[in-house]
C-alpha positions in Angstrom: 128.4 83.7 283.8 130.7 84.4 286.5 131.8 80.4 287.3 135.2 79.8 287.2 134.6 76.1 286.6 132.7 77.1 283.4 135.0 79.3 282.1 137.5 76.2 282.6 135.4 74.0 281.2 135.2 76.2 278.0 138.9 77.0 277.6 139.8 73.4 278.0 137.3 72.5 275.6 138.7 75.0 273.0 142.2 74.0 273.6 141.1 70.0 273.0 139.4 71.0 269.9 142.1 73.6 268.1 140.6 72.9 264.2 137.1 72.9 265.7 137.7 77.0 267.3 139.8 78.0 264.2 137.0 76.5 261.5 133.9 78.3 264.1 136.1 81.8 264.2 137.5 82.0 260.8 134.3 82.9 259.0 133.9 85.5 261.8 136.9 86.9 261.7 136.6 87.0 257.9 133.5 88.5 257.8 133.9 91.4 260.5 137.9 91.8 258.4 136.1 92.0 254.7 133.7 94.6 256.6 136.0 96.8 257.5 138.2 97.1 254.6 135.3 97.8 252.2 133.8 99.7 254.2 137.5 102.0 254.8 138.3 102.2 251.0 134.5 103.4 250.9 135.7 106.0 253.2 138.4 106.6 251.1 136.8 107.6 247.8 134.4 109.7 249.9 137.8 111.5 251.0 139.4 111.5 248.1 136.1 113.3 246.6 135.8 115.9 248.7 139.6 116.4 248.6 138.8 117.3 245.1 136.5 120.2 246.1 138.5 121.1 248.7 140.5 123.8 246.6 137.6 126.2 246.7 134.1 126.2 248.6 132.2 123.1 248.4 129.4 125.8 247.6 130.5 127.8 245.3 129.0 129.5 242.1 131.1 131.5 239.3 129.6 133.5 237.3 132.0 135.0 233.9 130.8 136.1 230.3 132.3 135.7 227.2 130.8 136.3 223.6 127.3 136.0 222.2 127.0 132.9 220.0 123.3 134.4 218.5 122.1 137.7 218.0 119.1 139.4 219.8 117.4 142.4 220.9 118.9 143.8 217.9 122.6 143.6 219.0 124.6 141.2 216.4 126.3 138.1 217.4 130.2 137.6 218.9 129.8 140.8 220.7 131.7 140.7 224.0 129.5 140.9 227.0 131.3 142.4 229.8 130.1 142.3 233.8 129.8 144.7 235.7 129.3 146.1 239.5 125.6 146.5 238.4 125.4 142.9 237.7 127.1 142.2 241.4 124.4 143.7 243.0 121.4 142.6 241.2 123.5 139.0 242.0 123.2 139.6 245.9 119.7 141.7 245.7 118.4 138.4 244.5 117.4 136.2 247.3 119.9 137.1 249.5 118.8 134.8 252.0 120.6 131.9 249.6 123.9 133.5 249.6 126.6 132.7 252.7 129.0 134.6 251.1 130.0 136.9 247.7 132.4 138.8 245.7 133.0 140.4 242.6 136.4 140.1 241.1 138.3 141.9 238.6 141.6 140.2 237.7 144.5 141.4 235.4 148.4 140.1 234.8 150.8 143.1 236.4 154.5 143.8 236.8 155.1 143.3 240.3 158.4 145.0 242.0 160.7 145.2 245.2 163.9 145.8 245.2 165.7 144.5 242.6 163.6 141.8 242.3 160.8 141.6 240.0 157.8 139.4 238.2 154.5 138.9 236.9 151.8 138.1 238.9 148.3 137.9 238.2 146.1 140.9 240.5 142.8 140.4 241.9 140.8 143.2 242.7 137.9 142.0 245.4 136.1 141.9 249.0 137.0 140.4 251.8 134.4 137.5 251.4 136.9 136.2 248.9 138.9 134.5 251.7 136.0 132.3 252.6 135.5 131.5 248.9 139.2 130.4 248.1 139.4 128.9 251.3 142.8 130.5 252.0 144.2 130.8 255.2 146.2 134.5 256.5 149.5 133.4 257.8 150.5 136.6 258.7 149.2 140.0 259.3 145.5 139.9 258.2 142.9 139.9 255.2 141.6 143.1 253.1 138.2 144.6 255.0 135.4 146.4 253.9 137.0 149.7 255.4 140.4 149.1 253.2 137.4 149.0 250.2 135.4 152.2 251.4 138.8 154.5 251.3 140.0 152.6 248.1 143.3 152.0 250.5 146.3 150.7 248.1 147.1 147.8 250.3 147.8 144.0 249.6 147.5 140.9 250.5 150.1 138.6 249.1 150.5 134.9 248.3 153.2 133.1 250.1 154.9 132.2 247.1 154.9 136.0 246.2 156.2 136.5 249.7 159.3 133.8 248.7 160.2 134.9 245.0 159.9 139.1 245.8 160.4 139.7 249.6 162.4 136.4 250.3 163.2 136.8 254.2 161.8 138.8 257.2 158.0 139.6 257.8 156.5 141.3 254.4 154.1 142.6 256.4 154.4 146.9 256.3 156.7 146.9 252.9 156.0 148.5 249.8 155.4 146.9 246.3 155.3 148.5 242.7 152.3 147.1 241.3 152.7 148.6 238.1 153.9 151.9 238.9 152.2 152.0 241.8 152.9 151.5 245.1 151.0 149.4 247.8 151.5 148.2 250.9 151.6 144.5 252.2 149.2 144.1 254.8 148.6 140.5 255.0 149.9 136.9 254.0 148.0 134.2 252.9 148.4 130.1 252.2 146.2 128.0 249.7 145.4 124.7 249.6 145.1 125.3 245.6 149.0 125.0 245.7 151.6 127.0 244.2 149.8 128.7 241.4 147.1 129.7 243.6 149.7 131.6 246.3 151.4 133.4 243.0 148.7 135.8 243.5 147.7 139.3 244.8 144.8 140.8 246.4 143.7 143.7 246.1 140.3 145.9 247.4 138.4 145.6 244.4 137.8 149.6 244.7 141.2 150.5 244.2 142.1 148.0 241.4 139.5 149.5 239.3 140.4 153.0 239.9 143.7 152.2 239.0 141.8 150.9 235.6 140.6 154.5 235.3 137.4 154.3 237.0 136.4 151.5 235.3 133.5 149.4 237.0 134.1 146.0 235.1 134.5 143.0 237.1 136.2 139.6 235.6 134.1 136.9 237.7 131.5 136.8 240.4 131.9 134.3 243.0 129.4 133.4 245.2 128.5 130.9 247.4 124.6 129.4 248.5 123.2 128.8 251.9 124.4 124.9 252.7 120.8 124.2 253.9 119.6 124.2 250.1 119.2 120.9 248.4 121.6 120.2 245.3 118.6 120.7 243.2 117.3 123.9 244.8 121.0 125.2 244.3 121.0 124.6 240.7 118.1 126.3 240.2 118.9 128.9 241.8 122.2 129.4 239.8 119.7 129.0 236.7 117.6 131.8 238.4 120.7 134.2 238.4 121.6 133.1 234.7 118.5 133.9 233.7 118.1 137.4 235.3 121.7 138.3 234.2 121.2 137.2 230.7 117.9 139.3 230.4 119.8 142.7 231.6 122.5 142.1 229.0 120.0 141.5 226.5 121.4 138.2 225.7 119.6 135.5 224.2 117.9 132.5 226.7 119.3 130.0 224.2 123.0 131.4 224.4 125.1 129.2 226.3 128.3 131.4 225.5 127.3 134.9 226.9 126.8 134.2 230.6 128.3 131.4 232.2 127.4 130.0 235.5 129.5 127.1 237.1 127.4 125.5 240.0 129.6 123.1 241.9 126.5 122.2 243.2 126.1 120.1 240.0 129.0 118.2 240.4 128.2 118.0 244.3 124.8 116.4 243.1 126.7 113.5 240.8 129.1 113.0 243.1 126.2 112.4 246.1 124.5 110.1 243.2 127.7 108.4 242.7 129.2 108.1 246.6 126.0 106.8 247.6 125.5 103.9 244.9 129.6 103.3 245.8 127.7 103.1 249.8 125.5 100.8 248.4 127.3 98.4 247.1 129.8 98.0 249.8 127.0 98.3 252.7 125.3 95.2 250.8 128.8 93.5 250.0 129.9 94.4 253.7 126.2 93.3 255.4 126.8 90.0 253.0 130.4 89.1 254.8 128.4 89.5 258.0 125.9 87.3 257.0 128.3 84.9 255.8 130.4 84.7 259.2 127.3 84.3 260.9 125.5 81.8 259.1 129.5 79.8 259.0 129.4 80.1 263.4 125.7 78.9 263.2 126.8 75.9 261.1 129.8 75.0 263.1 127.5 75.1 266.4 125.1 73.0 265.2 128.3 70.4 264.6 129.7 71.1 267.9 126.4 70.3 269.6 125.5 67.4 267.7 129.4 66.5 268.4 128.9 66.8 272.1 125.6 64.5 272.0 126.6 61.9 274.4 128.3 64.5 276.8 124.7 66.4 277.0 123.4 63.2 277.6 126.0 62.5 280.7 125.8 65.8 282.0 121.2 65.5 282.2 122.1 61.8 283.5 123.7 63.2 286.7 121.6 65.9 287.5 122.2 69.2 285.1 119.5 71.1 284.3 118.5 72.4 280.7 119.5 75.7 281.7 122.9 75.0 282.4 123.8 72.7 279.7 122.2 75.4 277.3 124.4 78.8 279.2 127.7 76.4 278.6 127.2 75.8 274.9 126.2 79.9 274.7 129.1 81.3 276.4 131.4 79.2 274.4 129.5 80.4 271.2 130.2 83.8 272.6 133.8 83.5 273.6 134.9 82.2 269.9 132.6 84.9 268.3 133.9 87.4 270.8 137.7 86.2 270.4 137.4 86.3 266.4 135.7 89.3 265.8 138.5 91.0 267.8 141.2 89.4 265.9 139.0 90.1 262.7 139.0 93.9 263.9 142.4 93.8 264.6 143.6 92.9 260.8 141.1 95.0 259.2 142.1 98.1 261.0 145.9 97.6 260.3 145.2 96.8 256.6 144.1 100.1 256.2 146.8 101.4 258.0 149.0 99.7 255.9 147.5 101.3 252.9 147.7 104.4 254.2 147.6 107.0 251.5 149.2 104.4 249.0 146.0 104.0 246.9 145.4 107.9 245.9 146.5 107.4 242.4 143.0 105.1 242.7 141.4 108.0 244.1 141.0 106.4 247.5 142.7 108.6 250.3 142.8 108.1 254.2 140.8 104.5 254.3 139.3 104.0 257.6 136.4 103.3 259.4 134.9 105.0 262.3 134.7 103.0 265.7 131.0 103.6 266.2 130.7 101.5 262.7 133.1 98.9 264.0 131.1 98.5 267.8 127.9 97.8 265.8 129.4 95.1 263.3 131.3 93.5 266.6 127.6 93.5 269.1 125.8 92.5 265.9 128.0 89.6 266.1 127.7 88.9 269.7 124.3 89.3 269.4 124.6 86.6 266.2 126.9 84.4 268.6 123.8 84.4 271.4 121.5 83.2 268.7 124.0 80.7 266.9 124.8 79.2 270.4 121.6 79.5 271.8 119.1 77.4 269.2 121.6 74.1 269.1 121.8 74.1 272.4 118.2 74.5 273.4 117.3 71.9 271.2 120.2 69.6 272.8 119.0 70.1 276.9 115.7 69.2 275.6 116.9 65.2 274.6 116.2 62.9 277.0 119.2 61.5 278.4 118.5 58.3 277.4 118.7 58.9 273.7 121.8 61.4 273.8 123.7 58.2 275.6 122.7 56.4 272.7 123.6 59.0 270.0 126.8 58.3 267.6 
């Protein structure tokens, strides 16, 4: 392994034979390149799925009502069913253990003022588990807390693109805005990854908001979100258990599909697993048949170089090599081409994505790449495949009688 007269031999015989190394390390290099970039623009429709979710928690369950499209219980049809801070807490009373985090929401459009500036912007009365749910991040000052809800405090926390149009410059954080005729104080900034129309809003403690509504206990939505250690199919039924329970205290038919809505993103979570792993799939078998194809090309091309190099093998038993030998020459050259084109196989498919970069969303592929643990694997895989490709020609080769190789054509 370590011979330096081998390692001569070897590079002297790759430099005499130029379009014999560039035919036995193409396929490699091919192969371990095709890998990679399927296996990156995988990558990057798995990113540019979750992206998608990435707005709101990937866990999350709404809960709204609308009208009745039947009638039952002897109520009539099209009546209004309205949610309220009842129907929150049978919500988290039922199998609490499923829920990581909850809120009830009431939302309403209000004049907003400071100063002489002024606008409208929609209000959200809620707890402080609504952070976690809209994934939004406090830029300055802090979030509402459970305390600001117990006193039914009149503080806010503001979007930053309220913070821009209202309070333009200088920390918001201890001024006083009109909400309506009423004044509350800015406790807290926040940022969204929802984007503009998501940071044009205003929290509220959900106490307060519906005081200001004279008392009133309605609430808009109900977010929740389910423990992450539930299946996709345990989470939807659970979001059909809540349906169910919610649509039996309103006295709503089990048929009605327009009274009590629940949204489970973990039914789009379960078509989008369906979908990502067929996507997986496809390019592991497309990827794993690129492999196959580089090795079974370096397998060929050894089996030419050894039948090639006949009459050498022949020369080489003649004066005294052993079978050993002859076979560790013919490996280690197998090894250094395999070695030497995977690399420059690696090399390309890793700057191809690169290239591509974030060119491709439009395609809904974002952030191709592949992870160096996946790339190690493909690359000893092909070592391995080098050994073997090397290794059978060879053996076969120190085992001709010298005679017989001298003779060979």
């Amino acid at each position: 392994m370590f011979d330096l007269d081998r390692w001569r031999e070897i590079f002297e015989s790759i430099r005499s034979n130029v379009l014999r190394t560039i035919l036995s390390g193409f396929t490699v290099a091919l192969g371990l390149y095709i890998f990679i970039v399927l296996f990156g623009i995988g990558t990057g429709l798995k990113n540019a799925f979750t992206e998608g979710f990435a707005r709101d928690a990937t866990n999350l369950i709404s809960i709204f009502a609308g009208k009745t499209s039947v009638a039952y219980g002897g109520l009539q049809e099209n009546r209004q069913v309205v949610l309220k801070n009842d129907d929150y807490s049978q919500v988290i009373k039922t199998d609490p253990e499923k829920i990581e985090s909850s809120t009830p929401r009431y939302s309403t459009n209000m004049t907003v003022k400071y100063g002489k500036e002024s606008g409208s912007y929609q209000i959200s009365g809620a707890n402080p588990d609504e952070q976690i749910i809209e994934n939004r991040k406090v830029t300055d000052g802090r979030y509402i807390t459970n305390r600001d809800l117990d006193l039914k405090q009149n503080v806010a926390v503001i979007g930053r693109m309220v913070q821009r149009d209202l309070l333009k410059t200088g920390s918001p954080i201890g001024r006083d805005l009109d909400i309506n005729g009423t004044f509350f104080k800015v406790i807290g900034v926040f940022s969204d990854d929802g984007g503009d129309f998501d940071e044009r809003m205003i929290t509220v403690p959900i106490t307060t908001l519906q005081q200001l509504k004279k008392g009133s206990d309605t609430v808009s939505t109900i977010f929740l979100t389910y423990n992450t250690d539930m299946t996709p199919a345990q989470a939807i039924a659970y979001g059909d258990q809540l349906q169910k329970e919610l649509k039996a205290k309103n006295k709503v038919s089990p048929d009605d599909e327009n009274a009590i809505v629940v949204r489970n993103n973990a039914k789009n979570m379960d078509k989008t697993f369906q979908f990502l792993f067929i996507i997986t799939l496809i390019v592991g078998f497309i990827g794993m048949g690129t492999l196959l194809a580089g090795i079974i090309g370096i397998s060929n091309i050894m089996v030419y170089i050894v039948k090639e190099r006949t009459q050498e093998i022949g020369v080489r038993k003649a004066i005294g090599a052993k079978p050993s030998s002859i076979v560790g020459l013919i490996m280690q050259e197998s090894v250094v081409i395999t070695a030497i084109s995977g690399l420059v196989g690696v090399g390309l498919g890793v700057l191809t994505l690169k290239l591509i970069g974030d060119s491709l969303e439009k395609y809904f592929i974002m952030d191709p790449s592949v992870g160096w643990g996946l790339i190690a694997v493909a690359f000893i895989c092909l070592i391995i495949s080098g050994l073997v490709a090397g290794f059978v020609p060879a053996y076969r080769a120190s085992r001709i009688k010298p005679i017989e190789a001298l003779r060979a054509e």
